[in-house]
N, C-alpha and C positions, 0 to 999 in steps of 0.2 A: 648909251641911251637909257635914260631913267623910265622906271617900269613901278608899276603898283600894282598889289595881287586884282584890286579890282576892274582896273582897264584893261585885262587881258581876258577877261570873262565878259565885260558888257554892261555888269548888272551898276542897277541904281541906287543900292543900298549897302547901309555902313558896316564896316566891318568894327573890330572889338574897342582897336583904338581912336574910331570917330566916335562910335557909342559913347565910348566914355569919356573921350575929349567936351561932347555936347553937355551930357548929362551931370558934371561936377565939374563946374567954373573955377573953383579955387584948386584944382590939380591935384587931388587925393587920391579919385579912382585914377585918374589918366597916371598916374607915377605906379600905380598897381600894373597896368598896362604895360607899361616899361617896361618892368620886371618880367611877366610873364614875356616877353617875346628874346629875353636872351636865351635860352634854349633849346625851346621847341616855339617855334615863330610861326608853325599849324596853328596857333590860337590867336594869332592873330592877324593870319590869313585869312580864315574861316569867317565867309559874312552871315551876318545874325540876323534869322525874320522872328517879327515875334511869333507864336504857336498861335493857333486858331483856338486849341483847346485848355483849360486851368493844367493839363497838366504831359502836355503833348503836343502833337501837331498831326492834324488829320488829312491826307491828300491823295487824289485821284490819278493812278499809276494806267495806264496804256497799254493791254492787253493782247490787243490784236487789232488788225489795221483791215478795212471793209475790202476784197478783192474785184479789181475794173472789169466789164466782159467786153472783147471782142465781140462786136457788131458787126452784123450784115445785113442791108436791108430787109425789109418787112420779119425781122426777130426782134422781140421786144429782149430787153434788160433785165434781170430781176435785182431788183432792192440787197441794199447792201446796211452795215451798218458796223462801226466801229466796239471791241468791247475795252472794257475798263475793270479796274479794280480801285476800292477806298482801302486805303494804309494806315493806320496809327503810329506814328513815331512817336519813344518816348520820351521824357526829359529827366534828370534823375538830379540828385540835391547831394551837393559835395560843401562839407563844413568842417572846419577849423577853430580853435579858441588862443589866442596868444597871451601871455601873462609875464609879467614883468614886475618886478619888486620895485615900489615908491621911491623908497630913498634911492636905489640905481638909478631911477631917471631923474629925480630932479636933480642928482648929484650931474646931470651930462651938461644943463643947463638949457637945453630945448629939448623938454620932455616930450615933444612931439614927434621930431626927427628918430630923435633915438629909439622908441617904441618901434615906429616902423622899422630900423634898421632890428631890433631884435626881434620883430616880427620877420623880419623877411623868408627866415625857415620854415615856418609855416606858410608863408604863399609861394616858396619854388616848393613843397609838397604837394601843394594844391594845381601847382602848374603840370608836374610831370604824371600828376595821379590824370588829370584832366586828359592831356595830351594823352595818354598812353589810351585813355577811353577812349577816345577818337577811332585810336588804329585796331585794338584788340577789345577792351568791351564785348560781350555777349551777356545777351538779359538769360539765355539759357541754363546757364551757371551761375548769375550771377545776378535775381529779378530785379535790384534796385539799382542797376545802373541802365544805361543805354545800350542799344546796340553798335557796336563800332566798326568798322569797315573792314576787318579780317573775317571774321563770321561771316559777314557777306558774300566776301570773294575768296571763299576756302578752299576750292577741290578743283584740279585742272578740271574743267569739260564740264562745269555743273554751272546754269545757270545763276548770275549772278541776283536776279528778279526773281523770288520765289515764288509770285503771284502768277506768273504768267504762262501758258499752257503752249505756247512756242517751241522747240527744239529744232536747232540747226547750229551752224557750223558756227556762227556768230558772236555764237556763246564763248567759245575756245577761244578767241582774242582777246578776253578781258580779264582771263586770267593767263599770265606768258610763264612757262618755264623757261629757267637761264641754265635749268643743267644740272643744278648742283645735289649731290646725293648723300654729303657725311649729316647722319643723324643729329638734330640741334644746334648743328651749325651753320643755319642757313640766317639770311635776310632778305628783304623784299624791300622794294624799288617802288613808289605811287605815283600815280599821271592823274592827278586832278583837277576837271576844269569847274572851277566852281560858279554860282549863280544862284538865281529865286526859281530857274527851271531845271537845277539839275542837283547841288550838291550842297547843302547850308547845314548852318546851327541853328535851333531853334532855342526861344528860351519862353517861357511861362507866358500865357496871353493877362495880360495888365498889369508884370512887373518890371523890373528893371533889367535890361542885358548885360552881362559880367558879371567879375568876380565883385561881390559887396562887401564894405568893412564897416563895420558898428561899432564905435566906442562905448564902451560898458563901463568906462568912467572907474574910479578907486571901489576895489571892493576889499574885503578882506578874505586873503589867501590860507593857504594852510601846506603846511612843509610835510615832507616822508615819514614825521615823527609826531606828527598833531599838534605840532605850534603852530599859532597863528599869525601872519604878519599882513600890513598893509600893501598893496598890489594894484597895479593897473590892468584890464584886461580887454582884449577886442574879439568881437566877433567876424568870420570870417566865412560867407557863404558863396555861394555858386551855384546855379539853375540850368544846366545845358542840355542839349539831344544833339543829336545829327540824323538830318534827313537826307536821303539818298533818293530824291524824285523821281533821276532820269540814272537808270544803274549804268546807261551807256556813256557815262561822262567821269567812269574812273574804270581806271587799268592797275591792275597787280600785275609786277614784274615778281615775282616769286622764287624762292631755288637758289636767289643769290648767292653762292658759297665766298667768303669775304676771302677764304686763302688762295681764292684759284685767283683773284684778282691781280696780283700781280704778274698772271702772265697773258701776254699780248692777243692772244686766240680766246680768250676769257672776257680780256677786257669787251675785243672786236663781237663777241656777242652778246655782250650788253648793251653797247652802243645798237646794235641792231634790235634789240629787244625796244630797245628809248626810240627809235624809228620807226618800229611798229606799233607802239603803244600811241602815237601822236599821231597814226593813221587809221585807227582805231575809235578812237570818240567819232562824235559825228561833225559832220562839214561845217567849218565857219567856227567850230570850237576852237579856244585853247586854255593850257594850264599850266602846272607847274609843278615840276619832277620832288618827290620826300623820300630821303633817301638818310640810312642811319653814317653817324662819324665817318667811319670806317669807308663807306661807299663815297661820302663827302669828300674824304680824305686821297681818293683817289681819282677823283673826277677833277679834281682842283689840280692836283699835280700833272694833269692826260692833259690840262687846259693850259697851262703855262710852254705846250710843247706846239711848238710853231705849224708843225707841221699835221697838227689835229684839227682840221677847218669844222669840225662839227662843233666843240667844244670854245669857250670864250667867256668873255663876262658879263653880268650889266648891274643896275643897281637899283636898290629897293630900301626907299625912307634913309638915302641920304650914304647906303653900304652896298661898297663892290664886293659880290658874289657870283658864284661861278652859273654858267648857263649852258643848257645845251639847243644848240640849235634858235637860241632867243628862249628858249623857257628855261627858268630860272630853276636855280638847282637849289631845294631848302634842306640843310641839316636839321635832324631833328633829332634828340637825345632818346624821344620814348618811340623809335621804332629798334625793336628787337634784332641783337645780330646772333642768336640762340634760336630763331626757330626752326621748326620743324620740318620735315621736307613737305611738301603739298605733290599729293598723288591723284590721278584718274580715278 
């Protein structure tokens, strides 16, 4: 059955490679597109609203829910009322310059082709620097990027919403431990159902969405030794955030220890962790499991095994990938198999 990140979430808006399909007719950005989705395919999963704010996204998070009273005749009701909180998410500015010696390219004969193909190391940097933001990002450390979805869901048992004044048991579901205890040898497992009401990228309000390339046309360059030569050069920008609206629409599988994997009692609780974590979002949701090589590497192999009805395939933009349960299983390069353990 052929699947697409966006009809499994609902939402009505494009993600990285419709943006840029629309947005550049002669196929410049949309080939940038390409490129970022051979490794971590999070970025082009992730659908893009533009930000409300020049340099952010501002949005109103659900604090507390008004409680109903039990009536009995002639007792009046008293007034109830829902509270809220306004959020800022940031967007943070990821750049790049590519340079290429003149006589190299005209020497290939399509100096256009070829630039890109020697740019392309600069956009898989910009891919996995991007991507890796996504899952680990902290502006606490780090102010001039975004905040990324480890930070969020760091500590067994701690609300993943820091705005909101709730505690109950609720909380402890969205972030699962799998178990695992050798110090920086863990990874972690993501249930994302993404949307405009639950989980997006945002990017600058009145500019463009994705990664942008600017031809800077021949300049002259300058070598290790202060000779000067003539050169072609590009510029290479990127504008993103991630907004987390609804925190009840992503699950950290956490703990993962990737050596215990190969044994059967290991595996059989991860699979139940991926069971829980998809009973976990809320009703009428779904998403789609990010999971590092390693964890990939073995969900694929659990899948090929006749006798695993949970596990199977489906496909996405035209490629069979492994699935669990109908949610697709995405590999992705910039999720960590070195982290740390996540404790109470």
């Amino acid at each position: 059955m052929a699947y697409t990140p966006m009809s499994m979430t609902g939402a009505d808006f494009p993600n990285l490679v419709n943006v840029a399909s629309r947005m550049d007719p002669d196929g410049g950005v949309s080939a940038l597109a390409e490129i970022l989705n051979q490794s971590n395919p999070i970025l082009t999963d992730i659908p893009l609203v533009e930000g409300n704010l020049p340099t952010g996204h501002r949005v109103s998070v659900r604090t507390g829910i008004p409680a109903p009273t039990w009536r009995i005749t002639y007792k009046g009701v008293p007034p109830g009322k829902s509270t809220s909180a306004q959020v800022d998410e940031s967007i943070a500015m990821l750049e790049a310059y590519g340079e290429v010696d003149k006589d190299l390219a005209l020497l290939n004969g399509n100096t256009a082709d070829f630039r890109l193909t020697e740019d392309r190391a600069h956009i898989e940097g910009m891919s996995q620097a991007m991507a890796t933001g996504i899952f680990y990002a902290d502006t606490t450390t780090d102010p001039e990027k975004f905040l990324g979805l480890a930070p969020r869901y760091s500590t067994l048992g701690t609300p993943a919403n820091k705005f909101t004044a709730q505690t109950n048991s609720a909380y402890l579901k969205h972030i699962i431990g799998a178990g695992g205890t050798t110090a920086s040898a863990q990874t972690s497992v993501w249930y994302i159902c993404w949307g405009q009401h639950s989980v997006f990228g945002i990017y600058p309000k009145g500019s463009k969405a994705g990664l942008m390339s600017e031809d800077l046309g021949e300049v002259t360059l300058m070598d290790d030794d202060g000779g000067r030569f003539q050169g072609f050069r590009s510029h290479y920008q990127w504008k993103l955030g991630l907004c987390v609206k609804d925190w009840r629409c992503v699950v950290r599988i956490g703990n993962v220890e990737l050596a215990n994997m190969a044994d059967a009692t290991a595996q059989k609780d991860l699979y139940q962790a991926m069971i829980r974590a998809m009973h976990t979002v809320p009703a009428g949701t779904s998403g789609s499991f990010y999971c590092s090589p390693g964890v990939a590497a073995m969900l694929d192999m659990a899948a090929v095994e006749k006798s695993n009805a949970a596990l199977g395939y489906t496909e996405i933009f035209g490629k069979t990938i492994p699935a669990f349960r109908g949610r697709p299983i995405r590999e992705c390069n910039a999720i960590l198999e070195t982290e740390s353990v996540l404790t109470a």
